[in-house]
PyMOL CGO cylinders between C-alpha atoms (Angstrom):
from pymol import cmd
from pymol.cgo import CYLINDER

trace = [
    CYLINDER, 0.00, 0.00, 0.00, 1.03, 3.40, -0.89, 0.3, 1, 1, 1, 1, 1, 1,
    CYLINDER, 1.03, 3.40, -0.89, 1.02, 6.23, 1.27, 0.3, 1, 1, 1, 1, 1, 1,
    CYLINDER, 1.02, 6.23, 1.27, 0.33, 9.52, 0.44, 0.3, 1, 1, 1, 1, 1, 1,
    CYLINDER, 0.33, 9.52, 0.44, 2.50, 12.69, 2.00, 0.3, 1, 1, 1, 1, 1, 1,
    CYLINDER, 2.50, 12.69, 2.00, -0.56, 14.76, 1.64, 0.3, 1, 1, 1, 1, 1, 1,
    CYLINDER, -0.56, 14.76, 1.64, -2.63, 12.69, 4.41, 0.3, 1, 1, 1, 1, 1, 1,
    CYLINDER, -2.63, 12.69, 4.41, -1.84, 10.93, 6.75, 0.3, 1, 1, 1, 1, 1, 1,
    CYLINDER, -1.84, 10.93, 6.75, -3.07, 9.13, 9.81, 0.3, 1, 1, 1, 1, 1, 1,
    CYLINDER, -3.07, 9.13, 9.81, -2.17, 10.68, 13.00, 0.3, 1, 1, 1, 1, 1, 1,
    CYLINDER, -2.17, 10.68, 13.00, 0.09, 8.37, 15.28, 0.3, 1, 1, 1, 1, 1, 1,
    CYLINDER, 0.09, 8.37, 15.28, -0.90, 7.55, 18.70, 0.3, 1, 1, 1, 1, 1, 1,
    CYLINDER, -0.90, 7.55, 18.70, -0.04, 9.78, 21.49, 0.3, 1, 1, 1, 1, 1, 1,
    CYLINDER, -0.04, 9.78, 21.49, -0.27, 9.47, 25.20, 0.3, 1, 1, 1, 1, 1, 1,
    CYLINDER, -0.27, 9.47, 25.20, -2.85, 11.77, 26.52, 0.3, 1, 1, 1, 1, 1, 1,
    CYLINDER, -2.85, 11.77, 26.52, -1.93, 14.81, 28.89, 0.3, 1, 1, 1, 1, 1, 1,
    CYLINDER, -1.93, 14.81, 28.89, -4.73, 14.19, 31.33, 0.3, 1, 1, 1, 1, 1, 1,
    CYLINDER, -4.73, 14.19, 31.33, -6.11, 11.24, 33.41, 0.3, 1, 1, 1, 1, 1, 1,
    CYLINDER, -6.11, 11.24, 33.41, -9.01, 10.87, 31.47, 0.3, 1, 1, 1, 1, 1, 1,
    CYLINDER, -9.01, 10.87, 31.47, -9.51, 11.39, 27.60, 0.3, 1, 1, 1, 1, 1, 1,
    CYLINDER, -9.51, 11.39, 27.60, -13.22, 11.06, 27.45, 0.3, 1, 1, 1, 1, 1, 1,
    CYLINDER, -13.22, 11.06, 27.45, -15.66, 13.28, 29.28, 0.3, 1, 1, 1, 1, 1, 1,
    CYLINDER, -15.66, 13.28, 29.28, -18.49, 10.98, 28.93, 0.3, 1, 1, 1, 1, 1, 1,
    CYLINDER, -18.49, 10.98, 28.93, -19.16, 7.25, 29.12, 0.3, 1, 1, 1, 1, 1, 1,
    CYLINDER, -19.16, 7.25, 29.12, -19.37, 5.14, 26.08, 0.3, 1, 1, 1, 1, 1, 1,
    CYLINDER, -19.37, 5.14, 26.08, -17.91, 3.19, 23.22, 0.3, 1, 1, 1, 1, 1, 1,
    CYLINDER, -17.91, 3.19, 23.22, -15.36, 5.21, 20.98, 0.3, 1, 1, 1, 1, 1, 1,
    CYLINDER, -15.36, 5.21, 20.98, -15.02, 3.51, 17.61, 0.3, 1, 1, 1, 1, 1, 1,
    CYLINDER, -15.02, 3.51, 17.61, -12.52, 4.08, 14.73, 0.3, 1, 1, 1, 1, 1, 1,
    CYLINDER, -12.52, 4.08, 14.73, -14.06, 4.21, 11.48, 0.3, 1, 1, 1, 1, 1, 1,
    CYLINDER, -14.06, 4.21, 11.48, -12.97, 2.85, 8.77, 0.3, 1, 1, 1, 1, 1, 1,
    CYLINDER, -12.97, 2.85, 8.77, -11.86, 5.03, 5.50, 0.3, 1, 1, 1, 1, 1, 1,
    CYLINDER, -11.86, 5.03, 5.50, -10.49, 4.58, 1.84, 0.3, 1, 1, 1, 1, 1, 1,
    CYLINDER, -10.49, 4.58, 1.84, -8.61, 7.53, 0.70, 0.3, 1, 1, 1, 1, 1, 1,
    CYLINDER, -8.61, 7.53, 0.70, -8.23, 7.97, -3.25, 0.3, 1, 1, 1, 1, 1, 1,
    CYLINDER, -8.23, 7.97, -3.25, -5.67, 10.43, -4.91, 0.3, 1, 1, 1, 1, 1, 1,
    CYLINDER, -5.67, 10.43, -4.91, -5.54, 12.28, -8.09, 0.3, 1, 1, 1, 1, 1, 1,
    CYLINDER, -5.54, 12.28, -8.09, -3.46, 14.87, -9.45, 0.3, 1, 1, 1, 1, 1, 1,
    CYLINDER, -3.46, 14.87, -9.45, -6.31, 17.69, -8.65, 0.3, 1, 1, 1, 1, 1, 1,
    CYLINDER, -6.31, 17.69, -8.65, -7.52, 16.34, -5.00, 0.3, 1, 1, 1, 1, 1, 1,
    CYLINDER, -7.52, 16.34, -5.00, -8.12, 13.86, -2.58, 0.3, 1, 1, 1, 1, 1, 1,
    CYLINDER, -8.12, 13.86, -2.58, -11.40, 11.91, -1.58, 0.3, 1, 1, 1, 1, 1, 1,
    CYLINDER, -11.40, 11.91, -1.58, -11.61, 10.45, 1.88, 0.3, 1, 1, 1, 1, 1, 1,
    CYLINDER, -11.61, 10.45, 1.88, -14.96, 8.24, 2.55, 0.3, 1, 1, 1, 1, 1, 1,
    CYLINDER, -14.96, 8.24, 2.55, -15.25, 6.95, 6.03, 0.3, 1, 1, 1, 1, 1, 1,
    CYLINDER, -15.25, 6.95, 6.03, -17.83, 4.72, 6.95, 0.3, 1, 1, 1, 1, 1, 1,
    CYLINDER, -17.83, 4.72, 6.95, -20.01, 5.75, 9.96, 0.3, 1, 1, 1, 1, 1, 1,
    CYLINDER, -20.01, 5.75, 9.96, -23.32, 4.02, 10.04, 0.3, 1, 1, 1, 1, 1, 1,
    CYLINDER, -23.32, 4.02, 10.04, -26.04, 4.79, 12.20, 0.3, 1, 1, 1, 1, 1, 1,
    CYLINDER, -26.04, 4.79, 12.20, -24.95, 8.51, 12.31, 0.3, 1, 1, 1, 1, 1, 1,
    CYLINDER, -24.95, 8.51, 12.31, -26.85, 11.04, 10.88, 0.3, 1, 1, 1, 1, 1, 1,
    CYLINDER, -26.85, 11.04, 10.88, -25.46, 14.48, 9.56, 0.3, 1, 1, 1, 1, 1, 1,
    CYLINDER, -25.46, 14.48, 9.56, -26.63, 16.32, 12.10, 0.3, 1, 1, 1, 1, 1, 1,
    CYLINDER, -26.63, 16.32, 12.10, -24.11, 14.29, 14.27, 0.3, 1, 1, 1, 1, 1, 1,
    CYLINDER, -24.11, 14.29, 14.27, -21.34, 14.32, 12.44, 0.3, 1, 1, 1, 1, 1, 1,
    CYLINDER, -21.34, 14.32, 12.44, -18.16, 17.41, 13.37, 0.3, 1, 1, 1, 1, 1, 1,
    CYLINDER, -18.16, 17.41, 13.37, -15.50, 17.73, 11.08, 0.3, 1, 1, 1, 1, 1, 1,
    CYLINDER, -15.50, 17.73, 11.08, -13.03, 20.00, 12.51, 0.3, 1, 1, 1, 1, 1, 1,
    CYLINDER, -13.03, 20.00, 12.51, -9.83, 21.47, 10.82, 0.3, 1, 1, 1, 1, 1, 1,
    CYLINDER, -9.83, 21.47, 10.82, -7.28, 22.82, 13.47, 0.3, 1, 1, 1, 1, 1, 1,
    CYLINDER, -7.28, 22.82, 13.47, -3.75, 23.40, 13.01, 0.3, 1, 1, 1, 1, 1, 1,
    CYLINDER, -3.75, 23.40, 13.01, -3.24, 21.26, 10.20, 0.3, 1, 1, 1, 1, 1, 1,
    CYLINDER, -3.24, 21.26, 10.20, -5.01, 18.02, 11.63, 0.3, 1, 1, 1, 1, 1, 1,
    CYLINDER, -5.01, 18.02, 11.63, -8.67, 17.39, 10.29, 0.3, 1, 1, 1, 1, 1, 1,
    CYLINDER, -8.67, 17.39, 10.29, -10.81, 15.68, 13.22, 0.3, 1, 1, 1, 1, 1, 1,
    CYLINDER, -10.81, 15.68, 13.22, -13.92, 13.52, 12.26, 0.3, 1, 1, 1, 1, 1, 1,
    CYLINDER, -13.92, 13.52, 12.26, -16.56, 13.26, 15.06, 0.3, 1, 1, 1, 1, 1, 1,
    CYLINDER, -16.56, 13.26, 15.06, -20.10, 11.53, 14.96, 0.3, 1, 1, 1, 1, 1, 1,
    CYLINDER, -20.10, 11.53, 14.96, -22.22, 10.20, 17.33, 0.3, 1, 1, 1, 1, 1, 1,
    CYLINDER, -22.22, 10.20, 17.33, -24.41, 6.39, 16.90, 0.3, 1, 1, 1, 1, 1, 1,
    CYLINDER, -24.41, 6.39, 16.90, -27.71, 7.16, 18.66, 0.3, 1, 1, 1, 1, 1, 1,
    CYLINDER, -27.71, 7.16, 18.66, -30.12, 4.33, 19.90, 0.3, 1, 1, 1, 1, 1, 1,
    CYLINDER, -30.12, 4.33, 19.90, -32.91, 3.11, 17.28, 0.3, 1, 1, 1, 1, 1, 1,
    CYLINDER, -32.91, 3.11, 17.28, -35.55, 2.24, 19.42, 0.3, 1, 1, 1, 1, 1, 1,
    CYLINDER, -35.55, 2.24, 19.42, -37.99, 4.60, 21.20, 0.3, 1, 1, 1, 1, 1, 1,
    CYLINDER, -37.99, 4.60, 21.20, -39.05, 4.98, 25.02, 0.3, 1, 1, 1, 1, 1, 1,
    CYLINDER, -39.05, 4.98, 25.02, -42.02, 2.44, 24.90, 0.3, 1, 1, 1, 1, 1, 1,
    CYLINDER, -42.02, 2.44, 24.90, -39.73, -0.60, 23.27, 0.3, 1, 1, 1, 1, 1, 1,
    CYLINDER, -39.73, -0.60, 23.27, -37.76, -2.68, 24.68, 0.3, 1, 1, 1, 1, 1, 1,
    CYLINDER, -37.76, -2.68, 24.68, -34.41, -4.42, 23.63, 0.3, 1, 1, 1, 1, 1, 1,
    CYLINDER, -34.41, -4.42, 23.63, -35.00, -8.22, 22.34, 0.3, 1, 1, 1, 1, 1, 1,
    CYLINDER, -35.00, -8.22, 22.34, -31.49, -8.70, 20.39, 0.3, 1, 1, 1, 1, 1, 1,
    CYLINDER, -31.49, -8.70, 20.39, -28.74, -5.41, 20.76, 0.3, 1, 1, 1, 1, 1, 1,
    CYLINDER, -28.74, -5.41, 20.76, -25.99, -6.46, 17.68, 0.3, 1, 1, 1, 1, 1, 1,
    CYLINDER, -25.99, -6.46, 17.68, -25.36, -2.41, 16.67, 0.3, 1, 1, 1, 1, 1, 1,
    CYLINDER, -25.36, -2.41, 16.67, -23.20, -0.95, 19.57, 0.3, 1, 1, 1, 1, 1, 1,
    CYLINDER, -23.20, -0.95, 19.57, -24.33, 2.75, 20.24, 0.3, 1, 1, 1, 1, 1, 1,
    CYLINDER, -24.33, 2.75, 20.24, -21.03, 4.98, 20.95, 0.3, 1, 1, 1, 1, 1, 1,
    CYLINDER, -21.03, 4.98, 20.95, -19.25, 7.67, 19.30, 0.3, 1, 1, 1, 1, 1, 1,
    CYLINDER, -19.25, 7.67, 19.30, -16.75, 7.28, 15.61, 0.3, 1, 1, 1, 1, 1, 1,
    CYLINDER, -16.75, 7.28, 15.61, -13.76, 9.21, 15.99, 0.3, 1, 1, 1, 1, 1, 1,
    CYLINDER, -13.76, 9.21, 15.99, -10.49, 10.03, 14.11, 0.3, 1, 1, 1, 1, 1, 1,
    CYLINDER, -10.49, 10.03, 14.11, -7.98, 12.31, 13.22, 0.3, 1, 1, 1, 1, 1, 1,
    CYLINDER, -7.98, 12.31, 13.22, -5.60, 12.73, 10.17, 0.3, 1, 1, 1, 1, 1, 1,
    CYLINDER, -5.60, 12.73, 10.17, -2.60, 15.37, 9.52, 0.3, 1, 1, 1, 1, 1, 1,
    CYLINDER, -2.60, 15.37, 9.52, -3.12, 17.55, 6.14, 0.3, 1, 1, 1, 1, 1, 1,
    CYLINDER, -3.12, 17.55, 6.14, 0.26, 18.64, 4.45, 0.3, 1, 1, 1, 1, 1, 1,
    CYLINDER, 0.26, 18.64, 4.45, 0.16, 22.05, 3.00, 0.3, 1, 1, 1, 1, 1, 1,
    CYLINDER, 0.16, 22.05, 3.00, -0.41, 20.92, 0.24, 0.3, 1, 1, 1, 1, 1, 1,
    CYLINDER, -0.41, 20.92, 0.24, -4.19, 20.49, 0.81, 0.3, 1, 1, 1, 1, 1, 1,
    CYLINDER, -4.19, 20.49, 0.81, -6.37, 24.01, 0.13, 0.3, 1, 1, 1, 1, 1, 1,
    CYLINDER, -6.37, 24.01, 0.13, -8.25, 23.90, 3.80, 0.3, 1, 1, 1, 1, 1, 1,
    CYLINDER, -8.25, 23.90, 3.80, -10.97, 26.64, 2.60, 0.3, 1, 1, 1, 1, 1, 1,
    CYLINDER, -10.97, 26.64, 2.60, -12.02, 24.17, -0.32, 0.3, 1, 1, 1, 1, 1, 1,
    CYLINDER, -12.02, 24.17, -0.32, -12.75, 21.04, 1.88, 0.3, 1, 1, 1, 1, 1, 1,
    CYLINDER, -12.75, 21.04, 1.88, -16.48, 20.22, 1.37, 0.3, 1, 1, 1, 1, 1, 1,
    CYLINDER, -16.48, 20.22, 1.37, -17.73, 17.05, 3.18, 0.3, 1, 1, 1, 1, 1, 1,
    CYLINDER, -17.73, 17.05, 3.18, -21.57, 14.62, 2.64, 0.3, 1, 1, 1, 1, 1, 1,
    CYLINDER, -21.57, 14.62, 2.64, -22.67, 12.00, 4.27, 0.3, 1, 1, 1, 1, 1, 1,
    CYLINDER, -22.67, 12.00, 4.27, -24.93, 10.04, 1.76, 0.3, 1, 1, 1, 1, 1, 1,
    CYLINDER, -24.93, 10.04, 1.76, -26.13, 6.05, 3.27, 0.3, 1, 1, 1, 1, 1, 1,
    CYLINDER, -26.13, 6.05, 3.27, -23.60, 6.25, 6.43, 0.3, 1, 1, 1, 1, 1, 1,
    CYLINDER, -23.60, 6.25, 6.43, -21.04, 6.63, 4.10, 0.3, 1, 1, 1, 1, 1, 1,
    CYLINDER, -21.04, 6.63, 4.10, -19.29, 10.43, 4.85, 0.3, 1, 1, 1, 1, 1, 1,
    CYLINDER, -19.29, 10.43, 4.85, -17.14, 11.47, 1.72, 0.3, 1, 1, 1, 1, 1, 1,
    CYLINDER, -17.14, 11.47, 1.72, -14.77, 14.16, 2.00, 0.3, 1, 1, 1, 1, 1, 1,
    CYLINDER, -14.77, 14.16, 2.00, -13.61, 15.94, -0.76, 0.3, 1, 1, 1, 1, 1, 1,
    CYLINDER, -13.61, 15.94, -0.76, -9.65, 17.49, 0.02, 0.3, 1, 1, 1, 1, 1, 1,
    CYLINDER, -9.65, 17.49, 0.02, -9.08, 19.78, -3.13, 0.3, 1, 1, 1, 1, 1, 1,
    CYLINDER, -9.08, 19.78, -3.13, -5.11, 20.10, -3.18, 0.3, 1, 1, 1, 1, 1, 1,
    CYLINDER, -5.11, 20.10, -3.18, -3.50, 23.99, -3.80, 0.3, 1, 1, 1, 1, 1, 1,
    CYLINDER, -3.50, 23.99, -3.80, -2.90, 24.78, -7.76, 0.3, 1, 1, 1, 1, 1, 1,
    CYLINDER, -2.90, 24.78, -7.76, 0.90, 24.72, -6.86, 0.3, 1, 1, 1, 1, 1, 1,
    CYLINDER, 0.90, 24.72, -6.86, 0.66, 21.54, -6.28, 0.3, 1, 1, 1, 1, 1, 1,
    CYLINDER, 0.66, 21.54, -6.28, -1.42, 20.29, -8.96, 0.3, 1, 1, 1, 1, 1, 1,
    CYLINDER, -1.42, 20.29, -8.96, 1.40, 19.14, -11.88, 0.3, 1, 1, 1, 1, 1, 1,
    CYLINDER, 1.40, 19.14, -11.88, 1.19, 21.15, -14.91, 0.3, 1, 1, 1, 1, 1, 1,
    CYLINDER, 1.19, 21.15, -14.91, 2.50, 20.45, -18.36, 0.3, 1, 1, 1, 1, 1, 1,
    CYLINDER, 2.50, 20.45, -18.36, 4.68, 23.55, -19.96, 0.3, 1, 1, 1, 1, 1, 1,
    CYLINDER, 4.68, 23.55, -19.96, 4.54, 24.12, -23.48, 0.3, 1, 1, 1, 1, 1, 1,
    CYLINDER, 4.54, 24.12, -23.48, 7.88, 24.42, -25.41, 0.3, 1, 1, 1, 1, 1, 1,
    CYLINDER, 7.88, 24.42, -25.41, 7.64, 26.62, -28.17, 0.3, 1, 1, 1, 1, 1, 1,
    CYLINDER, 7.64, 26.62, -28.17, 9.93, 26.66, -31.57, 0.3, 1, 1, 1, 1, 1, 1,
    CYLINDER, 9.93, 26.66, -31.57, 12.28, 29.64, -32.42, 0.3, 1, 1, 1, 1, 1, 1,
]
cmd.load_cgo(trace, "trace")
């Protein structure tokens, strides 16, 4: 597999303070495919049972954050029989190179599917120069 130097998955690090979460629940990774061209990146990371309302994508200091919270199906007058779809929270993080135009980033979330679309700057979009005769 080939890595890209214009994304890449941020590394573990050991948290500052005793506790990372400030609520209880499950904290899930989710999983993403990340496709390159010579114009932009797409990133689409699958989060089911999360609805755009409950989805945060947040761009600080270079490293792009993707929150969204799994909220329970049934209502207030059903009860459980069979619980296979964990409710929790999807969460991760990914560094953006410079060469990534931040202001362009659009994001959807189409089918629990969220698709992120990382336009990269014009200087770094290749370019073919003409060579003209005489």
């Amino acid at each position: 597999m080939v890595e890209s130097k214009e994304l890449q998955v941020k590394e573990k690090q050991e948290v500052a303070v005793p506790a990372e979460q400030t609520r209880p629940g499950l904290v899930f990774t989710p999983d993403v495919d990340i496709f390159e061209t010579e114009r932009d990146i797409t990133l689409l990371a699958d989060m089911p049972g999360v609805a755009a309302d409950d989805v945060t994508i947040d761009l600080r200091e270079g490293v792009l954050t993707l929150s969204g919270d799994v909220k329970p199906w049934e209502g207030g007058e059903e009860s459980d029989v069979l619980v296979e779809f964990e409710i929790g929270k999807y969460y991760r993080q990914f560094n953006l190179s410079e060469v990534i135009d931040q202001d362009k980033i659009d994001a959807k979330l189409e089918d629990g599917v969220l698709r992120l679309n990382l336009p990269k700057t014009e200087k770094a979009v290749p370019r073919r120069i003409t060579v003209n005769a005489g």
